[in-house]
C-alpha positions as CSV (number, residue, x, y, z in Angstrom):
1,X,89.8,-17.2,-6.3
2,X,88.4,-17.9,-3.0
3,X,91.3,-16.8,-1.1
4,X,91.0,-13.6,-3.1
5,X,88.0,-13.0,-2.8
6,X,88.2,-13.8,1.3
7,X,90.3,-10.9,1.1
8,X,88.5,-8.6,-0.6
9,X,85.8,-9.3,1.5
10,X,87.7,-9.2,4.7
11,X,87.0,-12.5,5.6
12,X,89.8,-14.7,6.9
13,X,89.1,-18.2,4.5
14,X,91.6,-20.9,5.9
15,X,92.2,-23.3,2.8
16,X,93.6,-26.0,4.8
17,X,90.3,-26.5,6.5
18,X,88.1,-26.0,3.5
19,X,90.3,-29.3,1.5
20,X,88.9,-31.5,4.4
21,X,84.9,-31.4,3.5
22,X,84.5,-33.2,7.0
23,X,87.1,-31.2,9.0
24,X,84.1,-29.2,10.7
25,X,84.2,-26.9,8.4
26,X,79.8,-26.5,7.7
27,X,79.9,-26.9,4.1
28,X,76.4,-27.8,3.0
29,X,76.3,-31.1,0.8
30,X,80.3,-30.6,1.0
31,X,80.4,-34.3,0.1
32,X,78.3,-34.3,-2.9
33,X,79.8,-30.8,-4.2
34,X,83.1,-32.5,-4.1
35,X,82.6,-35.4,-6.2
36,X,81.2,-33.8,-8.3
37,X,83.9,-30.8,-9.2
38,X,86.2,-34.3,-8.9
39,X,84.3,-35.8,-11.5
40,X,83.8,-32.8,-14.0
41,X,87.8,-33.6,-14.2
42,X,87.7,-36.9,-15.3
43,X,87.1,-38.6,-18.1
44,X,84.7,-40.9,-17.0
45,X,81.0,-39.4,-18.3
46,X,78.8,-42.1,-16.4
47,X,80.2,-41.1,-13.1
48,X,80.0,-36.9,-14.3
49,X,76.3,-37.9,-15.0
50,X,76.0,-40.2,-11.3
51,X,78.0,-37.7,-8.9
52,X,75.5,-35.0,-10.5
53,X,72.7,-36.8,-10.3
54,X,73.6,-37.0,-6.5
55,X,73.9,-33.4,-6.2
56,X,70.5,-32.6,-7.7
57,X,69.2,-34.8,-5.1
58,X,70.7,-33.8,-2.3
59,X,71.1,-29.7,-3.4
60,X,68.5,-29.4,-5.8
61,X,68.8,-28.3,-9.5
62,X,69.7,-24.5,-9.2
63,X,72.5,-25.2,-6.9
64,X,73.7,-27.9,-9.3
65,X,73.5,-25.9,-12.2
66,X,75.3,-22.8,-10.1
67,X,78.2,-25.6,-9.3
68,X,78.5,-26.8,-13.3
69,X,79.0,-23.0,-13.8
70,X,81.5,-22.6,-11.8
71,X,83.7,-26.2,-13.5
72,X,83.1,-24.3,-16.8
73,X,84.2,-21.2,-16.1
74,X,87.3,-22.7,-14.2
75,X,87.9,-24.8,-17.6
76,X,86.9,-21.9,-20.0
77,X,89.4,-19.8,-17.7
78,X,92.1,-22.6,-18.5
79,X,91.5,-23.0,-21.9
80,X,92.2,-18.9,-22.7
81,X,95.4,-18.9,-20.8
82,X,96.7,-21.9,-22.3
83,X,95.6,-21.1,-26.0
84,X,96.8,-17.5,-25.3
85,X,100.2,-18.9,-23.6
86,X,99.4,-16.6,-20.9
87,X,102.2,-17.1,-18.2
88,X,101.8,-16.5,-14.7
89,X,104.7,-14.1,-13.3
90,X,106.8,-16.0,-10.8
91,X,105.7,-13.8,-7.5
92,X,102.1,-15.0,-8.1
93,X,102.5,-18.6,-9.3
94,X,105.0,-18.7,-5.8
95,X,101.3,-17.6,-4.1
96,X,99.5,-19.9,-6.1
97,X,101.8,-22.9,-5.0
98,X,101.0,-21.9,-1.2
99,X,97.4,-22.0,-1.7
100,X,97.8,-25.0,-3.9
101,X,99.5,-27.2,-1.2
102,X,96.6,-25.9,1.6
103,X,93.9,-27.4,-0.4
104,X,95.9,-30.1,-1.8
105,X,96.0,-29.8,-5.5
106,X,99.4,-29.5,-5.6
107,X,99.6,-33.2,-6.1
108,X,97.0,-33.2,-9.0
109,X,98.5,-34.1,-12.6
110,X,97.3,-32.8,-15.6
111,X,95.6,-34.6,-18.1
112,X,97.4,-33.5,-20.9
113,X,100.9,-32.9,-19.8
114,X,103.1,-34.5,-17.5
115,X,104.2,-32.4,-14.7
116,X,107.0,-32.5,-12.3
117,X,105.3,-32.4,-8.4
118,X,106.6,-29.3,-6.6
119,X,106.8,-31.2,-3.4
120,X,108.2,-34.2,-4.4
121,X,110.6,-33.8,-8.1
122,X,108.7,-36.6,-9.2
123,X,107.1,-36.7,-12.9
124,X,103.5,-38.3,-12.9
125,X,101.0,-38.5,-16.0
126,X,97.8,-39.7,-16.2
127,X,96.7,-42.0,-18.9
């Protein structure tokens, strides 16, 4: 979505430098932001409620609130396609996998199926 919407906007967005939160790129609480999207994927609901905690304090509520918006739409966006068995046509998911591999989630496994890594033939699941 970024990437798209980078585009749309006419604004180059270089997803390579946006995985490293310290990479120069001026993210405001980059740090924070990402531990907690990290921990909105887990499992683990003491550190959802810590990492969030540590947002609020060092972004403030709205901007926590915004961010939480954000994870569910992502997850309510992923819970349609996969209840609708909505596939992704091969040109785009190729597209996907580039912008994947910039920010580095091409080496995250999902929770509920074990996947093969593009970049490596390897099968991974979490337990």
């Amino acid at each position: 979505m970024l990437s798209w919407s980078g585009v749309e906007q006419g604004v180059k967005v270089d997803l390579g430098a946006i995985r490293e939160a310290n990479s120069g790129v001026d993210v405001q609480f980059a740090n924070e932001l990402l531990e907690f999207a990290t921990a909105a994927t887990e499992l683990d609901e003491k550190s959802l409620d810590a990492k969030r905690e540590k947002l609020v304090r060092a972004a403030g509520t709205a901007f926590t609130v915004d961010a939480a918006a954000v994870v569910a739409n992502f997850e309510m966006m992923t819970r349609l396609a996969d209840s609708s068995g909505a596939s992704m046509p091969d040109e785009l998911a190729a597209q996907r996998l580039s912008a994947a591999k910039a920010m580095g989630v091409d080496q995250v496994v999902s929770r509920r199926y074990p996947q093969t890594l593009p970049s490596s033939g390897t099968t991974r699941s979490v337990k």
